[in-house]
C-alpha positions as CSV (number, residue, x, y, z in Angstrom):
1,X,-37.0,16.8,-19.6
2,X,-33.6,15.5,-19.8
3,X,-31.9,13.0,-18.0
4,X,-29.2,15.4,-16.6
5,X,-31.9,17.9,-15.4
6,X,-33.5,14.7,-13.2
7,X,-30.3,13.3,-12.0
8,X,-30.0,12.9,-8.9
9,X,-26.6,13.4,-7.1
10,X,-25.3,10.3,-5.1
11,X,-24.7,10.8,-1.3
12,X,-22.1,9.1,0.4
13,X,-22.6,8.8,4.1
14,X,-19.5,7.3,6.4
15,X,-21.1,6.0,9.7
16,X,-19.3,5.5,13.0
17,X,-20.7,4.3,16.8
18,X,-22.0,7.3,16.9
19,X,-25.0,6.7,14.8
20,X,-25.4,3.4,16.6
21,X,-25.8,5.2,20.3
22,X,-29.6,5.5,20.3
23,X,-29.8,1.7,19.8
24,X,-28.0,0.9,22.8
25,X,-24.8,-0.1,21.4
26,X,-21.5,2.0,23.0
27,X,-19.0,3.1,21.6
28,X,-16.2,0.8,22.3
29,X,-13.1,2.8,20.8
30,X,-14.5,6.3,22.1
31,X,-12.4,8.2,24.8
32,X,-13.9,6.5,27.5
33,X,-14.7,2.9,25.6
34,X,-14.1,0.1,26.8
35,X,-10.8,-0.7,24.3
36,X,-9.4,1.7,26.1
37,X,-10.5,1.6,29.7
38,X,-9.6,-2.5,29.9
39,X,-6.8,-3.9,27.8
40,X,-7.8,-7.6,28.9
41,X,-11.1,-7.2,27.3
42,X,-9.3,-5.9,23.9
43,X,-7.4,-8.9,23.9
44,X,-10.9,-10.3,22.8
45,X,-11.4,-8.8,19.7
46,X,-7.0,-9.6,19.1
47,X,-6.1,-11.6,16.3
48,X,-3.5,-13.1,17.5
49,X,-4.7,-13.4,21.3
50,X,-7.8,-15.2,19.5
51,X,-5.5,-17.8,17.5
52,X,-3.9,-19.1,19.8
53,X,-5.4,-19.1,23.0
54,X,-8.5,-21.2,23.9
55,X,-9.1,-19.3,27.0
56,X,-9.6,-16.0,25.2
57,X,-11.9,-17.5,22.6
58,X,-14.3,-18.7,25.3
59,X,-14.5,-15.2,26.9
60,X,-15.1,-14.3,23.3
61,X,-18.1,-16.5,22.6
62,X,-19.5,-15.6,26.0
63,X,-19.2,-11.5,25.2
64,X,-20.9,-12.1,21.8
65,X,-23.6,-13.9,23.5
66,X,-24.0,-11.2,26.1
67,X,-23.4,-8.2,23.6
68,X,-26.6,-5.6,22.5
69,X,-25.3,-4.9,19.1
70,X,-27.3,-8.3,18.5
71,X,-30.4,-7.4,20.1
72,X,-30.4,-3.9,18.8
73,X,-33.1,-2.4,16.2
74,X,-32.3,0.5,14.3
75,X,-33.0,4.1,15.5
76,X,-34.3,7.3,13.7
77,X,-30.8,8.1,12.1
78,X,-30.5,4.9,10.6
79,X,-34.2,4.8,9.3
80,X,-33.7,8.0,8.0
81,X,-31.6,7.0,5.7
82,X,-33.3,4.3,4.2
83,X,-35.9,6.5,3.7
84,X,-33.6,9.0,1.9
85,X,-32.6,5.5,-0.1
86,X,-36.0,4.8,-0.9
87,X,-37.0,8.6,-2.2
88,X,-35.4,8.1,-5.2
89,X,-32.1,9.2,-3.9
90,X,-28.7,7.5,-4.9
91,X,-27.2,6.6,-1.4
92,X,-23.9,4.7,-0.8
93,X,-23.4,3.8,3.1
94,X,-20.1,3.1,3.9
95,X,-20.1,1.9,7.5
96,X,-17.2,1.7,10.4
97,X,-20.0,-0.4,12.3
98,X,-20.7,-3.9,12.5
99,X,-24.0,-3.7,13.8
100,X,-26.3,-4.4,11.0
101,X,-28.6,-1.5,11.5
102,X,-28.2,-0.1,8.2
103,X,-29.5,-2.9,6.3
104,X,-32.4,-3.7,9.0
105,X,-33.6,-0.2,8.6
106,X,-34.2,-1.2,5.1
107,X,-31.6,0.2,3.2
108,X,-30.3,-3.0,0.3
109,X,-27.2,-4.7,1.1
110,X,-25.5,-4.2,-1.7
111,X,-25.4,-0.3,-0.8
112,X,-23.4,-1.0,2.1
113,X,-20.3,-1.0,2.6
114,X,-18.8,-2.8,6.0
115,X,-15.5,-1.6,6.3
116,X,-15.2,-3.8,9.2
117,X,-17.5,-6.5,8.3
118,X,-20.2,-7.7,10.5
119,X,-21.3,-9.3,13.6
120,X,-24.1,-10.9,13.0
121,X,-22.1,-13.7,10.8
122,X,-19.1,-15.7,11.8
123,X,-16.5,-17.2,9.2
124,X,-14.0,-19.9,9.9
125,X,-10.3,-19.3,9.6
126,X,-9.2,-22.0,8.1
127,X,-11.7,-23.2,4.8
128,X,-13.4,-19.3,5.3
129,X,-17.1,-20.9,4.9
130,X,-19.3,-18.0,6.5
131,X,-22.7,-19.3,8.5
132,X,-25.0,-16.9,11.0
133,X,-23.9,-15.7,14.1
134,X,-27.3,-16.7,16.1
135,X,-26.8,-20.4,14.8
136,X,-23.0,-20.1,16.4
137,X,-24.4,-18.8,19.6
138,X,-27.3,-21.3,19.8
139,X,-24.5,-24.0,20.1
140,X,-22.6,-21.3,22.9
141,X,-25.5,-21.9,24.7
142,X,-26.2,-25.6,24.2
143,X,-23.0,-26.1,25.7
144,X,-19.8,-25.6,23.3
145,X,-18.0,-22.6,24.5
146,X,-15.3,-22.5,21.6
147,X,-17.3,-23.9,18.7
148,X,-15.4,-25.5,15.5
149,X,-16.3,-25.0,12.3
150,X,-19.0,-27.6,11.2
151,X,-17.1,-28.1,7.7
152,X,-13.9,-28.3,9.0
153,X,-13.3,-28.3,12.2
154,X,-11.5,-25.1,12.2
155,X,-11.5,-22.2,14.7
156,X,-14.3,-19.9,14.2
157,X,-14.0,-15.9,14.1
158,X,-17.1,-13.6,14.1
159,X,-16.8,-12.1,10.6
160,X,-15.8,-8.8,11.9
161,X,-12.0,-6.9,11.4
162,X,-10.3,-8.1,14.7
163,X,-7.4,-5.9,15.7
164,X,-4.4,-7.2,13.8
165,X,-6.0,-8.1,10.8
166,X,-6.7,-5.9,7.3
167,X,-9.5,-4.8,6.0
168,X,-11.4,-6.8,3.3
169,X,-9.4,-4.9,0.0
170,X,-12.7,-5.3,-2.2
171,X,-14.9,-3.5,0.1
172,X,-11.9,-0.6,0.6
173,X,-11.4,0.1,-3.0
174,X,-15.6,0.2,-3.1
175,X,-15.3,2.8,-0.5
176,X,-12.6,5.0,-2.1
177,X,-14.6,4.0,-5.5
178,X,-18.1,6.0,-3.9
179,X,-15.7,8.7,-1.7
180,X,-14.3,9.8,-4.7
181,X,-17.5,9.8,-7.2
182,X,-20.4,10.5,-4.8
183,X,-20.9,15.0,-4.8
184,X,-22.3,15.0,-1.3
185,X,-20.3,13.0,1.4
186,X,-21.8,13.2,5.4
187,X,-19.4,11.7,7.8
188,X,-21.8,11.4,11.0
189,X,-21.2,9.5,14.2
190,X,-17.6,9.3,13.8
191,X,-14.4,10.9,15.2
192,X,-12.3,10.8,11.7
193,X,-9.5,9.1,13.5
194,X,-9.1,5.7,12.5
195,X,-7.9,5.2,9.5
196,X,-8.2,4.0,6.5
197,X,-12.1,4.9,7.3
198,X,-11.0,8.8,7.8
199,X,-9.3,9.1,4.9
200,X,-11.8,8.9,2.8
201,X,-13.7,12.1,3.8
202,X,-9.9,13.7,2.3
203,X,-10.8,12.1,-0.7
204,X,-14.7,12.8,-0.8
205,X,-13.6,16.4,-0.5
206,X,-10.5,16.2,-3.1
207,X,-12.8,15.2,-5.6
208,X,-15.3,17.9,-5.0
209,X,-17.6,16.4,-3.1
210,X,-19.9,18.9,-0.4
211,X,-18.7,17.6,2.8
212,X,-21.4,17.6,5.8
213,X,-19.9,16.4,9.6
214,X,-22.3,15.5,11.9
215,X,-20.4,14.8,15.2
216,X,-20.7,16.0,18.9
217,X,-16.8,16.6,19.5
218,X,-14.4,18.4,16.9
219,X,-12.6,16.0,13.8
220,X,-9.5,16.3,12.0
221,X,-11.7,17.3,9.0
222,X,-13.7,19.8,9.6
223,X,-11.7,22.5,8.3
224,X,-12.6,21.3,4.6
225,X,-16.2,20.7,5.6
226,X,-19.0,22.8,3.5
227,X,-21.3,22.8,7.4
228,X,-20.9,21.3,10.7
229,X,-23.4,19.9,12.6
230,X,-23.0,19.4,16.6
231,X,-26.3,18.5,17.2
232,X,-28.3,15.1,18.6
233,X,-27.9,12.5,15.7
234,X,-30.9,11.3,16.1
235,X,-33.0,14.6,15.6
236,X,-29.5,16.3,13.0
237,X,-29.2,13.4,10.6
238,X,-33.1,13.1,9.3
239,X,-33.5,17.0,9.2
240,X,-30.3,16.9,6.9
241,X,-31.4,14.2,5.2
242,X,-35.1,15.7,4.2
243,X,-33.3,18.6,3.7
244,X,-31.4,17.4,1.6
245,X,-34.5,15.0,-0.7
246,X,-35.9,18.3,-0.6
247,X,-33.5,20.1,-2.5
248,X,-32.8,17.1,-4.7
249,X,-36.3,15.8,-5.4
């Protein structure tokens, strides 16, 4: 048998909060997220707000400690796809989250992509050295409620995208590298809004890609999506997913 008759096509998935529901984790930058119902607490996850004020980076450190994301285990969507990983399938995860789940479900690190980085490490702003998040918050609650940077003494920043900063420019051209090469692309959990992240289903598509939404509420894409899919995430994305192994394997 040849190689191009058992080759099988690689799968592109773009995941937003929405996957991450059923762990417990809300969606802060939905319609009725917390970004948009309280201001002050944006100012938390604000560049600039962070920098140069003390007062916020204490809040800061005190919401990490507090936050679920942390304390959250993945759910059936996210263990679905490892399993879709694992079957022989190429996958590519491209993430909008910065939860982790992906990678604790199983699926390798090195096929996800964390468009905006990560919470479970923090990075200092000054000499960048990156260390884990728990050690950080261990210290939070030993007593030091703006922790320095034990190499330099700089100010310390979870190692996620704050509002106000870029995105990393390595991990964006990887993204537009898989949207435009994978032939199957599923954007579930995610309102196709914020960009760059929602451009890339344009580009998935461009390139001939089958596009598959999975979202409760309508996108700007899903005219040029090959189905729709309204349903539970939880229950849609594995069903798509075996679906799909099925017809691939």
């Amino acid at each position: 048998m040849s190689t191009e008759a058992t080759r099988r096509p690689l799968v592109a998935i773009l995941s937003g909060a929405g996957i991450s529901t059923d762990s417990g984790i809300p969606d802060y930058r939905g319609p009725q997220g917390l970004w948009r119902r309280d201001p002050e607490a944006e100012k938390l996850v604000t560049y600039e707000y962070y920098m140069s004020d003390p007062d916020i980076r204490r809040r800061s450190w005190q919401m990490r400690r507090d936050s679920q994301a942390l304390r959250a285990k993945p759910n059936q969507a996210h263990e679905a796809v490892a399993r879709l990983e694992r079957s022989g399938t190429p996958v590519r995860v491209i993430t909008q989250n910065v939860d982790g789940l992906h990678q604790l479900a199983g699926l390798p690190a090195r096929k996800v992509l964390e468009l905006h980085g990560t919470a479970r490490a923090v990075q200092c702003t000054r000499c960048t050295a990156r260390s884990e998040m728990a050690e950080a918050l261990e210290r939070v609650a030993g007593g030091e409620p703006d922790p320095a940077c034990l190499a330099c003494g700089g100010i310390l920043k979870s190692a996620t995208v704050m509002f106000g900063e870029s995105l990393d420019p390595e991990v964006l051209t990887g993204a537009v590298a898989v949207a435009e090469a994978c032939e199957i692309f599923i954007a579930v959990g995610t309102s196709l809004q914020v960009q760059p992240a929602a451009s890339l289903t344009g580009m998935a598509a461009e390139s001939g890609a089958r596009l598959i939404i999975v979202n409760a509420e309508p996108t700007p894409y899903d005219e040029l999506a090959d189905e729709l899919i309204r349903e539970p995430i939880g229950t849609a994305l594995p069903a798509l997913l075996e679906r799909i192994a099925a017809a691939e394997g």
